[in-house]
C-alpha positions as CSV (number, residue, x, y, z in Angstrom):
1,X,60.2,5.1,-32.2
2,X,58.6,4.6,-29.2
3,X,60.9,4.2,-26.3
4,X,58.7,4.2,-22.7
5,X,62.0,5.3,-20.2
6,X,62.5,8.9,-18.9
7,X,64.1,11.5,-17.7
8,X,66.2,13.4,-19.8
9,X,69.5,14.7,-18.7
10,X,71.0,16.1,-20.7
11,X,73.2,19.2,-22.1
12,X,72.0,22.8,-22.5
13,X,72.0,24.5,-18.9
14,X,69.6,27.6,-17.7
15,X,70.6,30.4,-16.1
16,X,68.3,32.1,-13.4
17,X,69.1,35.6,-11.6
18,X,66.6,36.1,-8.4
19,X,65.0,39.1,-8.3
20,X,61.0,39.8,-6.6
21,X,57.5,38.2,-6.4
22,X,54.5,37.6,-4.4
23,X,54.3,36.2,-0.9
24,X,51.2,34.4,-1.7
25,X,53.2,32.6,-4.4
26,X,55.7,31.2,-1.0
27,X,55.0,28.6,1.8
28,X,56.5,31.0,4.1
29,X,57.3,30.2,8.3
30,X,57.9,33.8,9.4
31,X,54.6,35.6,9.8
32,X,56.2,39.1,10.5
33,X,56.3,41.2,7.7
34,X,58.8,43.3,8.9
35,X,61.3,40.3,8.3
36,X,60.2,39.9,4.5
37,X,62.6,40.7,1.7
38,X,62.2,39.8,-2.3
39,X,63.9,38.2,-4.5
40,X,63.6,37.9,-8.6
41,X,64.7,35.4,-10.8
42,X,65.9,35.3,-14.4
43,X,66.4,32.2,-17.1
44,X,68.8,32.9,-19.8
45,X,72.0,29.8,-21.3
46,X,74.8,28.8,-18.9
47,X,78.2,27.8,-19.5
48,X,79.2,24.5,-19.8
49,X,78.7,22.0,-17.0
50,X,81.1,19.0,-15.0
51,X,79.4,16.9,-17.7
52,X,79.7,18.7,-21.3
53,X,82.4,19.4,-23.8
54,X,82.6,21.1,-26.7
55,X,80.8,21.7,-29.0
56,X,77.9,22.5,-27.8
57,X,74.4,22.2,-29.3
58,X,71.5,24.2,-28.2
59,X,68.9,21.7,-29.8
60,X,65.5,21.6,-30.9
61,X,63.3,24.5,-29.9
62,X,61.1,22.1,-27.8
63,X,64.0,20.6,-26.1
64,X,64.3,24.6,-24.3
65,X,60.5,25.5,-23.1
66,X,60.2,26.9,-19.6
67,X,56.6,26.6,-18.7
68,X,57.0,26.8,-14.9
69,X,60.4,27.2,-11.9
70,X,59.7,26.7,-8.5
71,X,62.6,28.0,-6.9
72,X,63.7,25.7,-3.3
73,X,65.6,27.6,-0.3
74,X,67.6,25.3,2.0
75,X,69.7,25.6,4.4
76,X,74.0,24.1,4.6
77,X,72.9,20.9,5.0
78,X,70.4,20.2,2.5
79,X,67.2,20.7,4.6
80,X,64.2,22.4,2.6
81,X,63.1,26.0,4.3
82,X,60.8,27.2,1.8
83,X,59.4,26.8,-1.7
84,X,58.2,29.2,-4.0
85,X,56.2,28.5,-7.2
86,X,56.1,32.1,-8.7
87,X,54.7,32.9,-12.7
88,X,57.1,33.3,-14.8
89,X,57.4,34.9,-18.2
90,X,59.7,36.4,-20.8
91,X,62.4,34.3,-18.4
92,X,61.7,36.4,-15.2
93,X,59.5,35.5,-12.6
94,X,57.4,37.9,-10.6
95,X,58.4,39.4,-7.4
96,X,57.7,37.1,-4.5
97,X,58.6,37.3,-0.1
98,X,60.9,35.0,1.6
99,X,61.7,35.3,5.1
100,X,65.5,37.2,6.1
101,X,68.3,35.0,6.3
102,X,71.3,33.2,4.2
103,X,69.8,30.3,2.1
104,X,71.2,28.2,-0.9
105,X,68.5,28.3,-3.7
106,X,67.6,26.0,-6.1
107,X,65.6,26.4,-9.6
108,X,63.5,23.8,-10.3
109,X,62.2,24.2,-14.1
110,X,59.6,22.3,-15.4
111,X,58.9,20.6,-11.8
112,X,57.4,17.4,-11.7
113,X,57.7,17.4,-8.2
114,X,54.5,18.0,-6.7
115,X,55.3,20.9,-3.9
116,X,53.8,19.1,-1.2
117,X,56.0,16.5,-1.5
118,X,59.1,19.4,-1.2
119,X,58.6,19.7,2.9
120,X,60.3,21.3,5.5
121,X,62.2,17.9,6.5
122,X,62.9,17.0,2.9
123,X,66.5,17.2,2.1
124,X,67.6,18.7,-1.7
125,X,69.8,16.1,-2.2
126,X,66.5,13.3,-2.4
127,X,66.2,10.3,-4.7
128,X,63.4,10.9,-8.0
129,X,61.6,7.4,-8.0
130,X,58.6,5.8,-9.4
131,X,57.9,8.0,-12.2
132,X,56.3,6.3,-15.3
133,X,57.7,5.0,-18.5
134,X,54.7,7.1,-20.3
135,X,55.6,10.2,-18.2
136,X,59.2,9.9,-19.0
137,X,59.3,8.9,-22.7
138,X,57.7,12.5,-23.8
139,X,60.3,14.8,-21.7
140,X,59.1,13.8,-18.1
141,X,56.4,16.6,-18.2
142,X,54.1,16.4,-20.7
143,X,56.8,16.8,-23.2
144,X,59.1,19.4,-21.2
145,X,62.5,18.4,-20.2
146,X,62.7,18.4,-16.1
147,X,65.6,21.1,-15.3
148,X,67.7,21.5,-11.7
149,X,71.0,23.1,-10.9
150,X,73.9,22.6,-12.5
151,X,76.5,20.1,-10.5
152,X,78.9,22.9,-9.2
153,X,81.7,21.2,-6.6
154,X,82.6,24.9,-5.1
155,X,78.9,25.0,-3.5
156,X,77.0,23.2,-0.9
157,X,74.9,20.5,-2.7
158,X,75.0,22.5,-5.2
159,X,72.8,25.6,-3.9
160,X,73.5,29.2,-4.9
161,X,74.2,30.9,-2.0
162,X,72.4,34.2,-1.3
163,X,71.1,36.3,1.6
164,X,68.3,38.6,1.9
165,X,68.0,41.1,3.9
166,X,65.6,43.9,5.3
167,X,67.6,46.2,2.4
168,X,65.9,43.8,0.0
169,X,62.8,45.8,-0.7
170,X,60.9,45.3,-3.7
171,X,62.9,48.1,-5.8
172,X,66.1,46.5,-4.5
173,X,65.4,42.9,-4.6
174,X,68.3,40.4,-4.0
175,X,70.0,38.8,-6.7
176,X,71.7,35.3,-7.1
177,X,72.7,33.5,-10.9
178,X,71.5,29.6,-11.2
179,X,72.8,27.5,-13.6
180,X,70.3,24.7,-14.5
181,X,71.0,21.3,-16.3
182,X,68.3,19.4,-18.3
183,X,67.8,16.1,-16.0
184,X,68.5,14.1,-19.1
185,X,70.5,12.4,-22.0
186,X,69.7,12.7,-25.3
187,X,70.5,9.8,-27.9
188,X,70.2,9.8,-31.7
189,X,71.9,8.8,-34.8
190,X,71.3,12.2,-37.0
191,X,73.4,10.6,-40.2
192,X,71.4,7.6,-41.7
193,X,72.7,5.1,-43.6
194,X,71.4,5.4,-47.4
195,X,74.1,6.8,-48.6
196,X,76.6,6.4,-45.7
197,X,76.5,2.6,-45.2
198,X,78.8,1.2,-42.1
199,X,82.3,-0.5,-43.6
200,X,81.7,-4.5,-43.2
201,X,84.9,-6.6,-42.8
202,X,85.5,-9.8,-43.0
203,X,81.5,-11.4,-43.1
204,X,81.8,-12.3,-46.7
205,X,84.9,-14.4,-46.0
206,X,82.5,-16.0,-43.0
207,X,79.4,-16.3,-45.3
208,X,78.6,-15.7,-48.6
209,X,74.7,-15.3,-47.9
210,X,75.4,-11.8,-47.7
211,X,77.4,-8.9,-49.4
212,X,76.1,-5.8,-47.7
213,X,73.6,-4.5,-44.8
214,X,71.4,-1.9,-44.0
215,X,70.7,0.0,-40.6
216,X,67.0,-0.2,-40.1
217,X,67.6,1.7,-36.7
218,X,67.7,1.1,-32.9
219,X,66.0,1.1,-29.7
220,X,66.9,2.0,-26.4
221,X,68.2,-0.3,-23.7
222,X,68.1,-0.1,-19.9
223,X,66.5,3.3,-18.9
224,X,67.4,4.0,-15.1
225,X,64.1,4.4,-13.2
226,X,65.6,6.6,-10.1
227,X,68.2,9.3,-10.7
228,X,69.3,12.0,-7.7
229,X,67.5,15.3,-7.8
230,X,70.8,16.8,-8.2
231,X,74.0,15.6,-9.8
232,X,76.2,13.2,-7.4
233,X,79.9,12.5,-8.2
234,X,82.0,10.3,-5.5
235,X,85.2,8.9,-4.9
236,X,83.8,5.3,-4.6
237,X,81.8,3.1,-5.7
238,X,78.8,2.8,-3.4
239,X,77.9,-1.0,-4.7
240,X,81.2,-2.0,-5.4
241,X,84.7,-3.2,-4.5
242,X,86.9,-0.5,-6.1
243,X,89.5,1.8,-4.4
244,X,88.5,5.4,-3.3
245,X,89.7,7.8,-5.5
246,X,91.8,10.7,-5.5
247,X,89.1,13.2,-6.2
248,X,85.5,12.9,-7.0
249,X,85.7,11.8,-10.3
250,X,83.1,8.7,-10.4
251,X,79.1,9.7,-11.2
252,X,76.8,8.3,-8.5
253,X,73.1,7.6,-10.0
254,X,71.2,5.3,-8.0
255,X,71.8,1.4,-7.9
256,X,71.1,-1.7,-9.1
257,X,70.5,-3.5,-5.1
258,X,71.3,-6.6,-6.1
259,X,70.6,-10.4,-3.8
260,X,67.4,-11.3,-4.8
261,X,65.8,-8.6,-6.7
262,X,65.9,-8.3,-10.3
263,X,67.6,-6.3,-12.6
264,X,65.0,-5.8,-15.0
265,X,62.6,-4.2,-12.3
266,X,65.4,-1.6,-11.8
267,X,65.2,-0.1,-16.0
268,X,62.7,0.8,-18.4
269,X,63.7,-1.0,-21.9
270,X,65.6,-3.7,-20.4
271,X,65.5,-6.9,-22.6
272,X,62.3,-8.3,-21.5
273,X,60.8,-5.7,-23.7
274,X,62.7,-6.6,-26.6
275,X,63.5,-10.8,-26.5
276,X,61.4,-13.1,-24.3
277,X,63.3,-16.4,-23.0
278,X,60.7,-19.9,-22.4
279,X,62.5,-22.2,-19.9
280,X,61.2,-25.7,-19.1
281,X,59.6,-25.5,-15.5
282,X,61.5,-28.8,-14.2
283,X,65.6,-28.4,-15.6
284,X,65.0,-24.2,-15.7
285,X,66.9,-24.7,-19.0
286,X,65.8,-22.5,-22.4
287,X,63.6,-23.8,-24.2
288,X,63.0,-20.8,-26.6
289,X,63.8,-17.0,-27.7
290,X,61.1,-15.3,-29.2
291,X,62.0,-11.8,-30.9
292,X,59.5,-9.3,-29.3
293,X,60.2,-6.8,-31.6
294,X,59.4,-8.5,-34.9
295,X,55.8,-7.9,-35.5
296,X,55.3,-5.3,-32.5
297,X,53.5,-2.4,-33.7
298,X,54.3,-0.6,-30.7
299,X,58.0,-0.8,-31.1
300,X,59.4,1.2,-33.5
301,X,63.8,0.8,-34.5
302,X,64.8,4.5,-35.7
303,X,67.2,6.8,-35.5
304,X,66.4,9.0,-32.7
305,X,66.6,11.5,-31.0
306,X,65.8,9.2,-27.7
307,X,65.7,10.3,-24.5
308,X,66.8,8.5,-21.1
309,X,67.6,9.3,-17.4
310,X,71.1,9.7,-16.3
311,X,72.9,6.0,-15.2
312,X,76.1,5.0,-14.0
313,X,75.8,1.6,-13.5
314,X,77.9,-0.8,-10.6
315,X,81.5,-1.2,-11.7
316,X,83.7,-4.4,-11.8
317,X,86.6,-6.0,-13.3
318,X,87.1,-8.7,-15.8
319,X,89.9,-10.1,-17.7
320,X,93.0,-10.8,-16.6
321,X,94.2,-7.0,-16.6
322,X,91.2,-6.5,-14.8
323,X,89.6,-4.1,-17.2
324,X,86.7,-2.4,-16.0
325,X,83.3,-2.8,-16.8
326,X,79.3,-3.2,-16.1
327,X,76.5,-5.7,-16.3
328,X,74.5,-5.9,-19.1
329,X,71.2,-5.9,-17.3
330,X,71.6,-2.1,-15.8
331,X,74.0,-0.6,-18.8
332,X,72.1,2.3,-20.9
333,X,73.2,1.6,-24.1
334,X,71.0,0.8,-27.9
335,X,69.9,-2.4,-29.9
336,X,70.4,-1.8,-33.4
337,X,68.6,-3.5,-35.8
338,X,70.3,-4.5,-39.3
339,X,69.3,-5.6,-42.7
340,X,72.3,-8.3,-44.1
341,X,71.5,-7.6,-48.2
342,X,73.0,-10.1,-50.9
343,X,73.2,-8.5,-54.4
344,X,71.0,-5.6,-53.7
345,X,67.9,-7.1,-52.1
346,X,67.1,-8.4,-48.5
347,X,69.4,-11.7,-47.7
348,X,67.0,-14.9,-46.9
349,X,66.5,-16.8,-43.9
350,X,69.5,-18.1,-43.1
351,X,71.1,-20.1,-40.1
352,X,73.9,-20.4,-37.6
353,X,74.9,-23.3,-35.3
354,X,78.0,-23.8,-33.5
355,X,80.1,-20.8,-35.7
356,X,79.0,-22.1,-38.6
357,X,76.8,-20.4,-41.2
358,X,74.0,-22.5,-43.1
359,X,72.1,-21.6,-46.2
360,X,69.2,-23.8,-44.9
361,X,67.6,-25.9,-42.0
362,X,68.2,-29.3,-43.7
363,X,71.9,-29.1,-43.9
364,X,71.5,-28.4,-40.2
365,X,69.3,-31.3,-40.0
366,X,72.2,-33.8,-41.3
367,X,74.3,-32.6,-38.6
368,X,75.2,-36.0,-36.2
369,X,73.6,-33.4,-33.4
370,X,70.5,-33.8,-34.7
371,X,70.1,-37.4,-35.8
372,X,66.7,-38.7,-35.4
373,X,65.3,-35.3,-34.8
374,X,63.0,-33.4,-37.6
375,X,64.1,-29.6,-37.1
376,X,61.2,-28.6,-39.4
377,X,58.7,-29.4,-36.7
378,X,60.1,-26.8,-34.5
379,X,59.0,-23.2,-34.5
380,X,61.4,-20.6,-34.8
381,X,61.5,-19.8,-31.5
382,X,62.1,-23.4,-30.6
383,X,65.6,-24.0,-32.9
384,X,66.8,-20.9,-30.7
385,X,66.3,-23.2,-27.8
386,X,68.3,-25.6,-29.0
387,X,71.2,-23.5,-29.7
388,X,70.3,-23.0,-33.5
389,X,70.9,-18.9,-34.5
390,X,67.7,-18.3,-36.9
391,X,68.6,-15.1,-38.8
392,X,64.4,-14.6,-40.1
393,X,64.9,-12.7,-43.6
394,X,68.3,-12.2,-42.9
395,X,67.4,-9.7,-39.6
396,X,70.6,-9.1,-37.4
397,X,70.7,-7.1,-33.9
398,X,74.0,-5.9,-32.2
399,X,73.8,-4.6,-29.3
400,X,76.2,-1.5,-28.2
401,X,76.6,-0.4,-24.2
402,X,77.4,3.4,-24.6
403,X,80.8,3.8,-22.8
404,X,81.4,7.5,-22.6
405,X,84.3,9.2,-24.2
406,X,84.8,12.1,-22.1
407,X,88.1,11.9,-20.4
408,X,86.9,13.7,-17.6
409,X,84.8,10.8,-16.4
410,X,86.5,8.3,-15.6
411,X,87.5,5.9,-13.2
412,X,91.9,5.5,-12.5
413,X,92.4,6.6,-15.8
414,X,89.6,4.1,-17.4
415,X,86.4,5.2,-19.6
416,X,83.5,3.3,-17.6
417,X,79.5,3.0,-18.9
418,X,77.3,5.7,-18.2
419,X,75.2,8.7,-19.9
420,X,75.4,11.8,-18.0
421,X,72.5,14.8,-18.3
422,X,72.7,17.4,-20.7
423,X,74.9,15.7,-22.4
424,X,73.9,14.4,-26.1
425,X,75.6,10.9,-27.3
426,X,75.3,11.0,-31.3
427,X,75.8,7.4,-32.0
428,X,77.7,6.3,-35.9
429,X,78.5,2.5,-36.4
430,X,81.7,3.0,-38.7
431,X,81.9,-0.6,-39.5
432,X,80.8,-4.4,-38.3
433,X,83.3,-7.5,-38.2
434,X,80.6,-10.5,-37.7
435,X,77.4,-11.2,-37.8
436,X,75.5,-10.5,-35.0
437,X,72.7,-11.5,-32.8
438,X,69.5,-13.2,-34.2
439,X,67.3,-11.8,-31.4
440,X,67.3,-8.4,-29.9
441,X,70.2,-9.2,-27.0
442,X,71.1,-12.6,-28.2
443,X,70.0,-13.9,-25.2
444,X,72.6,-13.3,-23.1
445,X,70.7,-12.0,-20.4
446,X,68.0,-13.5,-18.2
447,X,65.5,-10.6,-17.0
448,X,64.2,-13.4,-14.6
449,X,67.3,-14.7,-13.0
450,X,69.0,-12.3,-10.0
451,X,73.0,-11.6,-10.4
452,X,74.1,-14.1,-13.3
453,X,72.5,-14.4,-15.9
454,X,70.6,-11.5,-15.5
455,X,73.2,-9.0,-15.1
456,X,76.5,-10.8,-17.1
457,X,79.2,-8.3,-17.4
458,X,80.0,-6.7,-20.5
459,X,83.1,-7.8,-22.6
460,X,84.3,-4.9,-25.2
461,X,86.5,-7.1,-26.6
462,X,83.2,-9.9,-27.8
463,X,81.9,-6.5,-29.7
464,X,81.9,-7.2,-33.5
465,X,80.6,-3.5,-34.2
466,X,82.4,-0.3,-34.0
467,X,80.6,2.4,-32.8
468,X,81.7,6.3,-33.1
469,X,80.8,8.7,-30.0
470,X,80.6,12.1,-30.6
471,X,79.5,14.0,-26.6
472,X,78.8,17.5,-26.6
473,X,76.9,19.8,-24.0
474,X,72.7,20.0,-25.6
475,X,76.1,20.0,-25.2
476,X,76.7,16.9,-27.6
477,X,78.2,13.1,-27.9
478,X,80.1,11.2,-30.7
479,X,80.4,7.2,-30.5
480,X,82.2,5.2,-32.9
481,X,81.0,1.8,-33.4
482,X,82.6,-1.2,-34.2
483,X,80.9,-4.7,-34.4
């Protein structure tokens, strides 16, 4: 599957010991040498991080590599001292120089931050930005998972804390342990559904153009195109009307702005990859929903793994009980694709208008709705626009916002949407209660429209597919599905 979002954080954490290198290999700002000691530094696994469980998972082999570390001294606030890009190999670097003094350090593995851009003023606690669908969708480094320092809410933004002194010689080098977190999330379903098929309830008492379904596979929706450098969690919600909390229980990603702007320039994979809506230019009202993904032969619905940046979307309330939730437009979550079968083989075109299912368009056609009007000379695309559900070949999408099960993130006792890094979500749909969407989406969301429509909230009680979560620290996740 091709999936063009990015950065991938996600479970399996790196541990890093400083030891001694090369002062050529160190922007340094102290020219005396006398005021030089070393340092070293070692990679080997960490324990589990703020956003892991059990069990863990160490993943594929590729998923580890360690090519390059540039290690990042600042000072208690945040501010950038020096930076250090020593070789490394066998998981140690060489011996580099850093100038006396108490620093927190930072390992940066697989840096796509170019070090110029880490300067003196620049504070460790900076905003990633603009990087590329096409750099992201491989690992964010040609293929190599971008790695920082574990969240750890007993340090100073999260720095290792470590002095060297004049003692610090190159046989005696100072030591400090870094615990590193992928900067990613890792989705997949590893199961299949040959010979595991999802439990459907109640569609053959709604229809009986179908008897069974296949998964073909998903895609990934709403990719987060900024994340934090390192790991945020706050006791409010920065876009957001909700009470402070007691502690700092809430993940902080960067977010959607808001006004004027729109939603869809904020995501890789939002739904105007996947559904395009036509409006008429005078009333602004739909005039057609063309599935994207039908005949794309760039978009591919599979089974995983995926990879995406870490989001925590803006929360809100709806309901009644004010339940919380997110909008559509900025939630990470998947589009599964699904094949509705009637006595073994693919189901045919069929049709759905105003909750009720038709075998064809001419029983449609009879409706008092459409008297007067010939529905055959529309084009697929068009009957969507007039509020006509086309099911081509008997194609369904359902859509599934990942809502993580970790009870440890959560908002007054609530689950709220978000994929955290080095975490991996392994997603099962254990059964489906409806049919679903005939485009990718179902239209629900209009990438060109600012607030509503393009950013509806999300109802967990519409959902007609179950969905089974499992979360461990890569470290892994399990999701149960229900639709």
């Amino acid at each position: 599957m091709k999936i063009s979002n990015y950065f991938f954080l996600a479970a399996l954490a790196t541990l890093f010991v400083l030891s001694a290198c090369s002062k050529e290999d160190l922007k340094q700002t102290d020219s005396n040498e006398a005021l030089q000691g070393y340092i070293t530094l070692t990679v080997s696994n960490p324990p589990g991080a703020r956003t892991t469980g059990t069990p863990t998972e160490p993943g594929l082999p590729a998923e580890s590599v360690i090519d390059d570390v540039t290690v990042v001294f600042a000072n208690s606030a945040g501010v950038i001292q020096h930076v250090a890009t020593p070789s490394i190999s066998s998981g140690t670097t060489d011996k580099f120089q850093i100038s006396l003094g108490t620093y927190y350090v930072y390992a940066l593995v697989n840096c796509p931050i170019a070090t110029a851009d880490l300067a003196a003023t620049t504070n460790i606690d900076r905003v990633i930005s603009g990087v590329t669908a096409q750099e992201a969708s491989p690992g964010y480094k040609s293929g190599k998972f971008f790695m920082v320092n574990q969240h750890n809410p007993n340090t100073v933004h999260a720095g290792v804390q470590t002095t060297v002194s004049a003692a610090n010689t190159v046989n005696n080098p100072a030591q400090a342990t870094i615990y590193v977190d992928r900067v990613a999330a890792k989705i997949e379903d590893p199961t299949g559904y040959t010979a595991n098929a999802p439990v459907i309830t109640d569609l053959t008492a709604k229809t009986s153009l179908l008897d069974a379904v296949d998964i073909t596979g998903f895609v990934l929706l709403n990719g987060n195109k900024q994340f934090n450098l390192l790991q945020q969690w706050n006791s409010a919600n920065p876009n957001g009307a909700l009470n402070p909390l007691a502690d700092d229980n809430v993940l902080s990603t960067p977010l959607f702005p808001g006004g004027t702007e729109l939603v869809s320039d904020q995501y890789f994979n939002n739904i105007s990859t996947y559904t395009q809506l036509t409006k008429d230019a005078g009333t602004g009202n739909v005039t057609a929903m063309t599935d994207l993904t039908k005949d794309s032969p760039t978009i591919t619905y599979g089974l995983g793994p995926v990879y995406t940046t870490e989001n925590r979307p803006t929360l809100s309330f709806y309901g009644a009980s004010n339940k919380i939730t997110s909008g559509r437009g900025e939630t990470t979550g998947v589009i599964y694709k699904v094949q509705a079968k009637i006595s073994g083989a693919n189901a045919p075109t069929f049709y759905k208008y105003r909750e009720q299912v038709y075998a064809t368009l001419t029983i449609i056609n009879a409706l008092p709705d459409f008297s007067g009007v010939d529905l055959s000379t529309y084009s697929i695309p068009q009957l969507r626009g007039l509020g006509i559900q086309v099911y081509e070949n008997g194609v369904m999408y359902y859509t599934y916002f990942i809502l993580d099960p970790n009870t440890t993130h959560q908002y007054n006792g609530s689950d709220y949407y978000g994929v955290f890094r080095n975490s991996v979500y392994k997603l099962k749909i254990s059964s489906i209660s409806d049919l679903g969407e005939d485009v990718p989406g179902g239209g629900t969301v209009d990438p060109s429209q600012p607030g509503e429509p393009g950013n509806p909230p999300i109802d967990k009680e519409e959902a007609y597919i179950q969905v089974s979560v499992t979360v461990n620290p890569w470290i892994i996740n399990t999701i149960d599905i229900k639709f």
